[in-house]
Steps between C-alpha positions, in 0.01 A plus 500: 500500500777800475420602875549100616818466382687834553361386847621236539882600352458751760429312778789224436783837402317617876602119612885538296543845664441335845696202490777687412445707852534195647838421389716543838751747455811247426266323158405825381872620512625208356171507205631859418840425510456265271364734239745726602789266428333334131489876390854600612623168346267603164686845501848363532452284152298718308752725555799292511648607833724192644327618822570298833319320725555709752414800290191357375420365832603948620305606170173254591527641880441865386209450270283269766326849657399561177398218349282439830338840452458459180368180538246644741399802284417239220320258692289776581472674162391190366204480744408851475507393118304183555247703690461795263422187251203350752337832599416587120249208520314773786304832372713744691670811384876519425585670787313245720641218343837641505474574919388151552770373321760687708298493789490144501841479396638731795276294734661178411839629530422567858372222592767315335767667717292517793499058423852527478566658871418099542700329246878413688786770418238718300380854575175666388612804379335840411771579252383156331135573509608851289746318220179262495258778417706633275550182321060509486530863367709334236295228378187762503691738287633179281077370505407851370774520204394142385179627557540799270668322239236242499 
């Protein structure tokens, strides 16, 4: 029953992951914006700043590279996570089930950017694919602690 569902959560955080590539350029800007805005606004009254709009609007515009990487790298850690999760249900080694995990991962990545080459004001990037796989090398290393401490 274990292998069904981490299955299936994989297949519709596969389905997340992609309709997020299909944002054009202008939504996804405006999406992570957004975020970058709430948590420049968040800063400015936890910490009492009087901050303007302008300079939360200056403050938002600097953060948006990294919240989209960052965004990217945990998209990506969570499905190397997810799949770390599914591939115990198999008998394989460790090692195996660690390079199918980050195999897979890698290989989605790429074919995520490669979809986005398609998607209007979006680039595939190989720079992308490697903050991706780095996010999966993440959530293995995160699957193995919890695995560990389990």
């Amino acid at each position: 029953m274990g292998k069904k569902i981490t299955g299936i959560i994989i297949i519709v955080w596969m389905a997340v992951i992609f309709a997020f590539s299909a944002q054009p350029a202008v939504q996804s800007s405006q999406t992570s914006g957004g975020v970058a805005y709430r948590i420049a606004e968040w800063e400015n009254d936890f910490f009492r700043q009087q901050k303007t709009e302008a300079e939360l609007s200056a403050q938002a515009e600097s953060m948006q590279l990294f919240i989209r990487k960052g965004a990217h790298m945990g998209e990506y850690a969570l499905l190397a996570f997810l799949l770390c999760l599914h591939l115990c249900y198999y008998p394989i080694s460790k090692k195996q089930l660690v390079m199918l995990a980050l195999g897979i991962t890698a290989g989605y990545a790429a074919a995520d950017e490669f979809h986005q080459l398609f998607v209007p004001g979006r680039a595939g990037r190989l720079s992308d694919v490697c903050i991706d796989s780095l996010g999966g090398i993440l959530g293995i290393l995160f699957s193995r602690i919890v695995r560990i401490i389990k």
